[in-house]
N, CA, C and O atoms as CSV, one atom per row, in Angstrom:
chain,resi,resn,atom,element,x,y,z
A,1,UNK,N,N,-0.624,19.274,-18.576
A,1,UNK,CA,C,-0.617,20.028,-17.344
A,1,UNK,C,C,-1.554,19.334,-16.360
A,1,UNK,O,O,-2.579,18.735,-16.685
A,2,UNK,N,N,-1.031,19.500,-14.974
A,2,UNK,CA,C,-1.795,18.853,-14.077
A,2,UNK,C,C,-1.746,19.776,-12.885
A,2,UNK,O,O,-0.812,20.535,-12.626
A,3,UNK,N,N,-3.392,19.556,-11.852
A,3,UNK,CA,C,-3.668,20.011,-10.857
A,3,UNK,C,C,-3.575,18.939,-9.885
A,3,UNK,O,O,-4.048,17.828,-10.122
A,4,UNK,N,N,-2.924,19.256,-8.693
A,4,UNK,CA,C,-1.988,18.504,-7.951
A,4,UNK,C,C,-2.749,18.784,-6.304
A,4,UNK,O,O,-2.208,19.663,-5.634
A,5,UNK,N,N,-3.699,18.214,-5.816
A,5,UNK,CA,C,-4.355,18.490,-4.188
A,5,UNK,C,C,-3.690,17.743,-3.395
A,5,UNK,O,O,-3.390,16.577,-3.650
A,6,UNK,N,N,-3.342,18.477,-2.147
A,6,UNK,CA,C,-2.831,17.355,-1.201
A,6,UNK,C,C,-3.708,17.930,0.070
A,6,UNK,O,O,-4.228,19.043,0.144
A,7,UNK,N,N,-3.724,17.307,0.649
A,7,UNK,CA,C,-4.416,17.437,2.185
A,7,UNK,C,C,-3.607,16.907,3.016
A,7,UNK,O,O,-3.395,15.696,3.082
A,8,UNK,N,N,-3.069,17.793,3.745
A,8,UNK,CA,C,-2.241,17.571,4.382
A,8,UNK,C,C,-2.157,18.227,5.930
A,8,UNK,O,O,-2.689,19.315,6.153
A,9,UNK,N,N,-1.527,17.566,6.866
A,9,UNK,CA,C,-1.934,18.264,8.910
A,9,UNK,C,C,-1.556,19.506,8.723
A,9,UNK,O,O,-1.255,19.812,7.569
A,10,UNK,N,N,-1.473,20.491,9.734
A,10,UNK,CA,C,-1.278,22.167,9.227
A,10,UNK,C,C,-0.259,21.866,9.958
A,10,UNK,O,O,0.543,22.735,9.617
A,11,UNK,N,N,0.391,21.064,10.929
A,11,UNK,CA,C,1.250,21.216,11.017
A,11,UNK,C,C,2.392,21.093,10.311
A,11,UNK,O,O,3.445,21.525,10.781
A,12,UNK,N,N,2.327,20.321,8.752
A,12,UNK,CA,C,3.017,20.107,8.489
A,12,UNK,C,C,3.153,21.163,6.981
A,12,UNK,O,O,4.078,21.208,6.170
A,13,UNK,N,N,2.439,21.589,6.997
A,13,UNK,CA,C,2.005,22.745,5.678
A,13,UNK,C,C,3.354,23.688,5.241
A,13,UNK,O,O,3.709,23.989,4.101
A,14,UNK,N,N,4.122,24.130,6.831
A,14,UNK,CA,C,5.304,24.932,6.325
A,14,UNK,C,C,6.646,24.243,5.877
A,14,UNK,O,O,7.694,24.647,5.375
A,15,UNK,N,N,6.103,22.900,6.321
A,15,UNK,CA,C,7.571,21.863,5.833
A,15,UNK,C,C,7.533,21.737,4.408
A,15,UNK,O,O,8.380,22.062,3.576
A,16,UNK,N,N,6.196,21.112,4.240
A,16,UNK,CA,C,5.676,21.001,2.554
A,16,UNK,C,C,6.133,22.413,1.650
A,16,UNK,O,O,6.768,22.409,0.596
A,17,UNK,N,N,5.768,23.247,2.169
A,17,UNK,CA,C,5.550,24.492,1.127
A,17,UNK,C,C,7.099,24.943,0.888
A,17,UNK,O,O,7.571,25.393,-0.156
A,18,UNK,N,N,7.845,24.680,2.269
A,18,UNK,CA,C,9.811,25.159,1.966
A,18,UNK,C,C,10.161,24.307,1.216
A,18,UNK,O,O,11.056,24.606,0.425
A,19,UNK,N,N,9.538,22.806,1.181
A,19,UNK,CA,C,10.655,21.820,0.338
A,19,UNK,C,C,10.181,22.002,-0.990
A,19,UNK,O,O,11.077,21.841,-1.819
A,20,UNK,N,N,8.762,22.362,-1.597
A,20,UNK,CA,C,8.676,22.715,-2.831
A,20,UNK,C,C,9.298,24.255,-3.208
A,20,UNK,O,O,9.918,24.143,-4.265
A,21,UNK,N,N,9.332,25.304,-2.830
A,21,UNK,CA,C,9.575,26.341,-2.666
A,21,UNK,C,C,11.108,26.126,-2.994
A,21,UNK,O,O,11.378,26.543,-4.120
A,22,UNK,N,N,12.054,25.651,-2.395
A,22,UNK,CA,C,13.197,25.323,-2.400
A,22,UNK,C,C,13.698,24.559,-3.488
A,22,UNK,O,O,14.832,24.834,-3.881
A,23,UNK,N,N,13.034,23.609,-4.074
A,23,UNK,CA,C,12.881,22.803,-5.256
A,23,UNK,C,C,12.343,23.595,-6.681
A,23,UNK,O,O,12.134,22.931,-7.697
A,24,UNK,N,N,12.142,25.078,-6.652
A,24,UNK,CA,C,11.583,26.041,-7.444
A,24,UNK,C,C,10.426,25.746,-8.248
A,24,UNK,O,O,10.280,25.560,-9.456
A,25,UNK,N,N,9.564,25.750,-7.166
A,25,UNK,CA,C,7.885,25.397,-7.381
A,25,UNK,C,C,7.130,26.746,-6.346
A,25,UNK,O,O,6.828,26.655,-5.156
A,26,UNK,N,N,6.994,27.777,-7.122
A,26,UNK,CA,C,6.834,29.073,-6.160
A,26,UNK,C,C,5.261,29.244,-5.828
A,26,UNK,O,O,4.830,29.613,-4.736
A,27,UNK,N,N,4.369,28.866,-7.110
A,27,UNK,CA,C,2.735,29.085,-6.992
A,27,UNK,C,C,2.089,27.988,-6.483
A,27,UNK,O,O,2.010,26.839,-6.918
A,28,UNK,N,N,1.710,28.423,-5.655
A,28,UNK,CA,C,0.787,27.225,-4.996
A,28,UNK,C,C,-0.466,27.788,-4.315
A,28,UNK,O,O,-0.329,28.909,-3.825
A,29,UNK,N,N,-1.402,27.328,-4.228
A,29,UNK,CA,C,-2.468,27.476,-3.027
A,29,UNK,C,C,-2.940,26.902,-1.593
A,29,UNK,O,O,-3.495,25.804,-1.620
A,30,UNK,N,N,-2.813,27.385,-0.643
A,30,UNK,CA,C,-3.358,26.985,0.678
A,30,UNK,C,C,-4.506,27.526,1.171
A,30,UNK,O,O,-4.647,28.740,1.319
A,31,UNK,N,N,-5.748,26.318,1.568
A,31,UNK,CA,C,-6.909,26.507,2.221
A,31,UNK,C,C,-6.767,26.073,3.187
A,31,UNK,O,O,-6.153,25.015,3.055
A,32,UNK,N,N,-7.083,26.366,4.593
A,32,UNK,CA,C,-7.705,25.687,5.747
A,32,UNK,C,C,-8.963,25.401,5.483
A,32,UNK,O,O,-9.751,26.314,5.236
A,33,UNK,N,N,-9.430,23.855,5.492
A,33,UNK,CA,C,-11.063,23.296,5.276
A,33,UNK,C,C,-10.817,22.338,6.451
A,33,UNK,O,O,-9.835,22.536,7.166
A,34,UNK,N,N,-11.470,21.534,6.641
A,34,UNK,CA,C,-11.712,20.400,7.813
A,34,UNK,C,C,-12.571,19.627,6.779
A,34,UNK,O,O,-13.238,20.023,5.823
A,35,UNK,N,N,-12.346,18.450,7.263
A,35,UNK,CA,C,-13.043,16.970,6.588
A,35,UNK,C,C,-12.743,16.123,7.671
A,35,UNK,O,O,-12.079,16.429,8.661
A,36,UNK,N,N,-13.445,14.687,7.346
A,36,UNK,CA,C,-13.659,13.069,8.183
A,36,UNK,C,C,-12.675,12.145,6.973
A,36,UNK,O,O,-12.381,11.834,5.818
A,37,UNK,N,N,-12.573,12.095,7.876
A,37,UNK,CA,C,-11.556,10.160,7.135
A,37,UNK,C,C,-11.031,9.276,8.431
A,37,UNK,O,O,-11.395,9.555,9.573
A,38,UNK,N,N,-10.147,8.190,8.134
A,38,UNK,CA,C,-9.368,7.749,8.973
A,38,UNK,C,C,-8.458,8.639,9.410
A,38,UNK,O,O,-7.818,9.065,8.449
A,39,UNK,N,N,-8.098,9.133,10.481
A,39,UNK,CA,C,-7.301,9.645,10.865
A,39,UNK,C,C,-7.702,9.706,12.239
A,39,UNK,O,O,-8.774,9.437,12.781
A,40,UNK,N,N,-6.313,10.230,12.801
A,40,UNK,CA,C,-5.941,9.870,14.471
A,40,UNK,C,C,-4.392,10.778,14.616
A,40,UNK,O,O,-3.381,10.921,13.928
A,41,UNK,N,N,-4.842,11.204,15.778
A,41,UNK,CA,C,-3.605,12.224,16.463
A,41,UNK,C,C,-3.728,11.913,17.699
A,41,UNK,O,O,-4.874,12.067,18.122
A,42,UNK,N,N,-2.733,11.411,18.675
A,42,UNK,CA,C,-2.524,11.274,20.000
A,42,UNK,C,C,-2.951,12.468,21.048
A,42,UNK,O,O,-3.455,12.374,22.167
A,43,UNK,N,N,-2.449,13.987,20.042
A,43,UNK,CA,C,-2.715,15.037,20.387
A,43,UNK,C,C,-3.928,15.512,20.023
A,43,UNK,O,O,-3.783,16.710,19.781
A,44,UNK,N,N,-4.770,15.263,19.902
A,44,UNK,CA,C,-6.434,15.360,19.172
A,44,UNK,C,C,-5.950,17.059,19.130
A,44,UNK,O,O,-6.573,17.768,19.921
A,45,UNK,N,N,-5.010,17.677,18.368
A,45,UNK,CA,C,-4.946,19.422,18.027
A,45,UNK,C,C,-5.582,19.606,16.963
A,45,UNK,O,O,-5.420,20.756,16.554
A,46,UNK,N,N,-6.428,18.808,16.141
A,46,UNK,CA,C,-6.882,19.393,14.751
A,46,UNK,C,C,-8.416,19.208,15.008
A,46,UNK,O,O,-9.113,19.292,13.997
A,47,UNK,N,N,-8.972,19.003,16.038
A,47,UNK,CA,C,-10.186,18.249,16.091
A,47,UNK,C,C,-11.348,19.808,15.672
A,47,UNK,O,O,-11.192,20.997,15.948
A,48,UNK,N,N,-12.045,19.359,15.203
A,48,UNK,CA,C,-12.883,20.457,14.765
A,48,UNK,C,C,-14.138,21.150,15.854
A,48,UNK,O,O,-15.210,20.546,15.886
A,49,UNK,N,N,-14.032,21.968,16.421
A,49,UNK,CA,C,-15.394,22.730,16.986
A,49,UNK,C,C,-16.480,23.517,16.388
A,49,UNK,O,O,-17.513,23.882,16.949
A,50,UNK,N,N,-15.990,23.806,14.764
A,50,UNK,CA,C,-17.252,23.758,14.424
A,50,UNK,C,C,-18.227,22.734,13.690
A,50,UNK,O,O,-19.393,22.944,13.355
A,51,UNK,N,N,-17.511,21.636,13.529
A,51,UNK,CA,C,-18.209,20.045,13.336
A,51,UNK,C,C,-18.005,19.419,13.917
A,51,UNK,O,O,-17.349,18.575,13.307
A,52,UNK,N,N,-18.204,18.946,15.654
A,52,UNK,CA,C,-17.761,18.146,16.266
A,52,UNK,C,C,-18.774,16.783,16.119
A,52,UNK,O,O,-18.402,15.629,16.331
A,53,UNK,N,N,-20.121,17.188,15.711
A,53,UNK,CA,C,-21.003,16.361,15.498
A,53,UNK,C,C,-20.299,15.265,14.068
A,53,UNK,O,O,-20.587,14.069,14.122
A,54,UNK,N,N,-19.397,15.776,12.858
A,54,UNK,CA,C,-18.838,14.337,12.506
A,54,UNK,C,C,-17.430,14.201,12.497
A,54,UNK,O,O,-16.733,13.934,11.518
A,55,UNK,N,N,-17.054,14.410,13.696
A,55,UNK,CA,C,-15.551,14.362,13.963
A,55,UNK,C,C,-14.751,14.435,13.194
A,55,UNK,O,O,-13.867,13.646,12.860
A,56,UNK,N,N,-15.112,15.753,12.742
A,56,UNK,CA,C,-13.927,16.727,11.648
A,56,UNK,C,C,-12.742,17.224,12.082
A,56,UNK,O,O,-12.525,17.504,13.261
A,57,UNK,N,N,-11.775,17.380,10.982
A,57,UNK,CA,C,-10.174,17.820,11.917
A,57,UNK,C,C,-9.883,18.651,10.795
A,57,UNK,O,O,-10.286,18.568,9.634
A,58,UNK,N,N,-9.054,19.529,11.384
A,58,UNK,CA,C,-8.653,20.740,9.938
A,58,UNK,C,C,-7.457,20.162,9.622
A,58,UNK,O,O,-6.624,19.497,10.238
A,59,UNK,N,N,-7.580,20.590,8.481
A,59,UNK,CA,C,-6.172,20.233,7.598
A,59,UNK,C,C,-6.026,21.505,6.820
A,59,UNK,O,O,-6.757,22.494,6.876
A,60,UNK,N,N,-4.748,21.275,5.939
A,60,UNK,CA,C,-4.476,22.047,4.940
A,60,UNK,C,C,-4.708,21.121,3.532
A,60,UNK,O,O,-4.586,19.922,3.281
A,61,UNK,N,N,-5.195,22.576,2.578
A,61,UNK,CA,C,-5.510,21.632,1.111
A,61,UNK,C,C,-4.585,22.489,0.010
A,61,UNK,O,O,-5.070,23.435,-0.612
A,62,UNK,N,N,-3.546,22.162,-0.118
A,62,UNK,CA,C,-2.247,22.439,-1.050
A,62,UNK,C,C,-2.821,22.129,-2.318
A,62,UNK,O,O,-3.338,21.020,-2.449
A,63,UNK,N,N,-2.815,22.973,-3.326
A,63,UNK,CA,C,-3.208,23.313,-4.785
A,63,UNK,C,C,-2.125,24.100,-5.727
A,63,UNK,O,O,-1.893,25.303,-5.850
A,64,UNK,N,N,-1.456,22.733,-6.451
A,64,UNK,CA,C,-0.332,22.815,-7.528
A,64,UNK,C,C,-0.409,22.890,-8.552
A,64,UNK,O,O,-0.138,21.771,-8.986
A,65,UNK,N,N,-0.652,23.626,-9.449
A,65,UNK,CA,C,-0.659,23.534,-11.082
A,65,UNK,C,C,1.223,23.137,-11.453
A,65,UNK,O,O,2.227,23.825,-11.271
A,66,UNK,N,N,1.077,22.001,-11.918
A,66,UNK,CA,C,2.242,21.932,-12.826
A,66,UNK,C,C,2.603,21.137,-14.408
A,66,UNK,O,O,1.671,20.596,-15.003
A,67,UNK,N,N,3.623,21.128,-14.840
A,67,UNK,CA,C,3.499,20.599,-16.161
A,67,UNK,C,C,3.966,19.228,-15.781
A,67,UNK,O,O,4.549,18.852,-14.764
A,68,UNK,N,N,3.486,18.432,-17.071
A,68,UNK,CA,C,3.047,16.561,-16.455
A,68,UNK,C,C,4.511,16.384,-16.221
A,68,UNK,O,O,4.559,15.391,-15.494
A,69,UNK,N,N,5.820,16.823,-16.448
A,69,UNK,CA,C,6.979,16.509,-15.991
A,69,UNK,C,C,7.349,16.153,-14.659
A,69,UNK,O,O,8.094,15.360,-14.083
A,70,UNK,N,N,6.265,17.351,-14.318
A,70,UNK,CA,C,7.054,17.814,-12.594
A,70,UNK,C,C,6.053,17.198,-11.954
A,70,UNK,O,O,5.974,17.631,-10.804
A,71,UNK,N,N,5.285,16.409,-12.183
A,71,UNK,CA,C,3.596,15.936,-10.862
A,71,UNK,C,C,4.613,14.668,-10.274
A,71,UNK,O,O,4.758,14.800,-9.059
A,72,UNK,N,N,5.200,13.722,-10.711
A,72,UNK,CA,C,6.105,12.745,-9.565
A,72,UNK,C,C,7.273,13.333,-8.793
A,72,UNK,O,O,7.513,13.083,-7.612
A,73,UNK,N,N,7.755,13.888,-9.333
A,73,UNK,CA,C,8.259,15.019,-8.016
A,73,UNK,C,C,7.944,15.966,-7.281
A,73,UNK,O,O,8.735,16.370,-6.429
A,74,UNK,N,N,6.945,16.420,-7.422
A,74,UNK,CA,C,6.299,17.349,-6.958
A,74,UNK,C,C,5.275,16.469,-5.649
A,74,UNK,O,O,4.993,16.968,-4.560
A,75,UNK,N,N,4.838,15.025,-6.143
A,75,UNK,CA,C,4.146,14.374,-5.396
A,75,UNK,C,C,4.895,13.761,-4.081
A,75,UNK,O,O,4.303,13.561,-3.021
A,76,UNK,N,N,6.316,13.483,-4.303
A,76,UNK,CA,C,7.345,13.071,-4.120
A,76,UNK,C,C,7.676,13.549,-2.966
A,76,UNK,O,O,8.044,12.879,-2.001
A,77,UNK,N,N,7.510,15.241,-3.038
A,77,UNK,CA,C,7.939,16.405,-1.840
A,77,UNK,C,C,7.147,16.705,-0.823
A,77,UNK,O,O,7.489,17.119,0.284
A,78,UNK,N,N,5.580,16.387,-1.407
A,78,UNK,CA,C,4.701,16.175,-0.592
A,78,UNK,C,C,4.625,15.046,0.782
A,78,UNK,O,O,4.437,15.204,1.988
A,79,UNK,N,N,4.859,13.927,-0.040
A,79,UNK,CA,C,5.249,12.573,0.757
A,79,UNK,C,C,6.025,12.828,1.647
A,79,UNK,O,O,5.882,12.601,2.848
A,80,UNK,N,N,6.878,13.305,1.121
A,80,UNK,CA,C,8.390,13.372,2.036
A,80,UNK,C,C,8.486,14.317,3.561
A,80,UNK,O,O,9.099,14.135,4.613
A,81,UNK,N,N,7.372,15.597,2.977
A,81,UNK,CA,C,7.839,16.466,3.972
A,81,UNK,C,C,6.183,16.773,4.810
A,81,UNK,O,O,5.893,17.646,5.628
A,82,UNK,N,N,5.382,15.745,4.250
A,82,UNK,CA,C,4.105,15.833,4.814
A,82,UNK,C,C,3.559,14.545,5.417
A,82,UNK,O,O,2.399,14.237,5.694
A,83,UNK,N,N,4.588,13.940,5.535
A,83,UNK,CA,C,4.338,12.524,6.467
A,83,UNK,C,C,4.801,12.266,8.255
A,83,UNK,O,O,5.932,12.554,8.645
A,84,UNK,N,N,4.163,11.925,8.813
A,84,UNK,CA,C,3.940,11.815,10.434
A,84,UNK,C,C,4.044,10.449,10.933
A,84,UNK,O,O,4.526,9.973,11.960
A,85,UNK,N,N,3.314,9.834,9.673
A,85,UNK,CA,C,3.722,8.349,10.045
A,85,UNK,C,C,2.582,7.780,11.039
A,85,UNK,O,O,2.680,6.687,11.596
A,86,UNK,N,N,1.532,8.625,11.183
A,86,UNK,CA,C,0.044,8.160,11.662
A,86,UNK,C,C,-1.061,8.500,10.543
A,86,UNK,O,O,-1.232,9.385,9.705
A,87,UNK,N,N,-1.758,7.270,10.993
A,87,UNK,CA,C,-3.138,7.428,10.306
A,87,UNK,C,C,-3.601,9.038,9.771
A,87,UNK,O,O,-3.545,10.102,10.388
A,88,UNK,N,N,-3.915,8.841,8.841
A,88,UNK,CA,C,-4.801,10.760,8.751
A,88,UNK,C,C,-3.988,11.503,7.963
A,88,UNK,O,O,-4.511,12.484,7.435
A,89,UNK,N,N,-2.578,11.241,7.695
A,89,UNK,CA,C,-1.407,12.166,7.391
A,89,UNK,C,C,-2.091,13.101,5.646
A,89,UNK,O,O,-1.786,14.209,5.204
A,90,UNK,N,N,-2.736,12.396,5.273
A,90,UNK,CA,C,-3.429,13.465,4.362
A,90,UNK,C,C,-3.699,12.353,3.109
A,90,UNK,O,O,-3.682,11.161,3.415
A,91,UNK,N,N,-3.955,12.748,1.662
A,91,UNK,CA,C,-4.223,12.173,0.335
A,91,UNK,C,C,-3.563,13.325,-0.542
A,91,UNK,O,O,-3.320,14.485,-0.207
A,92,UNK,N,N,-3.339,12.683,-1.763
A,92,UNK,CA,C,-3.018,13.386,-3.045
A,92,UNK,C,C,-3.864,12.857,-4.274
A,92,UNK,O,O,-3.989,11.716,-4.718
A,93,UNK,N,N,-4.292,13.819,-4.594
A,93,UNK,CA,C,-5.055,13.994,-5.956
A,93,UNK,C,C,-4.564,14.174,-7.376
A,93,UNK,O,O,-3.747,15.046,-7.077
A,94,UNK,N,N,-4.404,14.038,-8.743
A,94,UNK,CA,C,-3.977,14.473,-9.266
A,94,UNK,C,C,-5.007,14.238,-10.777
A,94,UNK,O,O,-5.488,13.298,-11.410
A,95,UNK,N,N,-4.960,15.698,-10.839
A,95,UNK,CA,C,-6.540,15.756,-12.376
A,95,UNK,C,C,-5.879,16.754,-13.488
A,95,UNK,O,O,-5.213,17.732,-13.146
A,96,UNK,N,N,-6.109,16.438,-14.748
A,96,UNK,CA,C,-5.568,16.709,-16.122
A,96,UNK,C,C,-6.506,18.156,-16.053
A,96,UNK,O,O,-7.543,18.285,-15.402
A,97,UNK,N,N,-5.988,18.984,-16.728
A,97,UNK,CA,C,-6.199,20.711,-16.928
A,97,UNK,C,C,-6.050,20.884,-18.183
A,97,UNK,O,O,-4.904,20.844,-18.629
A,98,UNK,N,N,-7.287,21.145,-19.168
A,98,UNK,CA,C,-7.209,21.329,-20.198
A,98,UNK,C,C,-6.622,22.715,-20.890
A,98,UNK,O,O,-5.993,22.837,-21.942
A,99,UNK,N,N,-7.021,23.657,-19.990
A,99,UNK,CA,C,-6.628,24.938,-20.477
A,99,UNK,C,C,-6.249,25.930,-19.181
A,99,UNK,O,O,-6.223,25.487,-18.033
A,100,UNK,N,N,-6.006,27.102,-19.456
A,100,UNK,CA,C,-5.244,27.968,-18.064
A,100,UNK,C,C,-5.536,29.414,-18.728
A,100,UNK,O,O,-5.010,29.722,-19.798
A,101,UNK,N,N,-6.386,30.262,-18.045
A,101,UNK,CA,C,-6.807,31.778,-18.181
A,101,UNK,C,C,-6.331,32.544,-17.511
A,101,UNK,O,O,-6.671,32.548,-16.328
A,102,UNK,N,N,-5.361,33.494,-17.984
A,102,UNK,CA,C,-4.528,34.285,-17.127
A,102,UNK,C,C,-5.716,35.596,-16.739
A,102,UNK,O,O,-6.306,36.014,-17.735
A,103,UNK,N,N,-6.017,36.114,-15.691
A,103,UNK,CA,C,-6.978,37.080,-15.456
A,103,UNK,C,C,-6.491,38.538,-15.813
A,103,UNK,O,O,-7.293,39.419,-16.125
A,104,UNK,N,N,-5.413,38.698,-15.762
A,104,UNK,CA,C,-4.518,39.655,-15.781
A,104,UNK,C,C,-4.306,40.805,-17.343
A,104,UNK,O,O,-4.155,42.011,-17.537
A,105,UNK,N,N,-4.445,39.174,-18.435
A,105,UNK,CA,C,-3.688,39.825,-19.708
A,105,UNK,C,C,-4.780,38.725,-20.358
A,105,UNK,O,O,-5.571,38.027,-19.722
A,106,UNK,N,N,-4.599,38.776,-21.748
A,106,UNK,CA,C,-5.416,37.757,-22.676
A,106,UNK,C,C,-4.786,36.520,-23.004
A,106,UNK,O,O,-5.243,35.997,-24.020
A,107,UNK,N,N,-3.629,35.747,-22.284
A,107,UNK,CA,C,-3.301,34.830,-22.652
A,107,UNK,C,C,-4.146,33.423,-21.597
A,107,UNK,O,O,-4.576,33.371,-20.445
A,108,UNK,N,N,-4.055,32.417,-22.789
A,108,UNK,CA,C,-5.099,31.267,-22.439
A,108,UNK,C,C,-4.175,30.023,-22.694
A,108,UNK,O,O,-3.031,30.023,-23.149
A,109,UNK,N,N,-4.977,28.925,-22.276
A,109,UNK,CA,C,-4.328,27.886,-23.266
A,109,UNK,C,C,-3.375,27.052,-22.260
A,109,UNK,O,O,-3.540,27.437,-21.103
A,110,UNK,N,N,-2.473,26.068,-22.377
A,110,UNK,CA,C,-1.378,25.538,-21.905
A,110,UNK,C,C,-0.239,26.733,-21.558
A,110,UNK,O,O,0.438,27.204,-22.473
A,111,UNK,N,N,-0.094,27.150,-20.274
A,111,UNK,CA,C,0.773,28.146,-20.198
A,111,UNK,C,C,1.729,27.703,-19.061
A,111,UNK,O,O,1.313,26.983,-18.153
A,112,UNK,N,N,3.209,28.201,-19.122
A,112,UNK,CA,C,4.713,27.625,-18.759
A,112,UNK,C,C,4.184,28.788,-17.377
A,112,UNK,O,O,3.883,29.967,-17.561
A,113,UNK,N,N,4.181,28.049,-15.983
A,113,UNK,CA,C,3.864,28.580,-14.646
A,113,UNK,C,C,5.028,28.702,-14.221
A,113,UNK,O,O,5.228,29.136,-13.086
């Protein structure tokens, strides 16, 4: 099992989330955070006012749990429907998950999401 981050423009967050959604990948997580990297928008719309001191831009940070089958397609959809084709367009992460605690009920362990 793998945890799957993408950072990605907010504008492009509802494209990302229909093409996995549509592809029957239903759980996911979305944060609005802001961070620095290379990046550049003609439209400076992400630029941050409450860190302007290190020229922060908000993004979205997409959080996928899936089984190791589905992380190249799943990475795949990201690419596809979260690309702009300028500098900044986001990163993908991908880190091994040893175990999964359902809060709900007592099941633990490697569990089918």
């Amino acid at each position: 099992m793998k945890l799957i981050k993408a950072f990605i423009r907010r504008r492009k967050a509802e494209e990302v989330y229909s093409a996995l959604n549509q592809a029957g990948y239903c759980c996911m997580t979305f944060v609005e955070c802001e961070g620095t990297g290379q990046y550049s928008d003609h439209e400076k719309e992400h630029i941050s006012e409450k860190y302007p001191f290190a020229d922060a831009y908000k993004v979205i940070k997409l959080e996928i749990l899936v089984a190791d089958e589905h992380v190249r397609p799943v990475i795949e959809l990201i690419r596809k429907n979260g690309r702009t084709g300028y500098r900044g367009d986001g990163m993908i992460t991908v880190s091994p998950v040893e175990e999964v605690y359902k809060v709900r009920n007592d099941e633990s362990g490697i569990l089918s999401i």
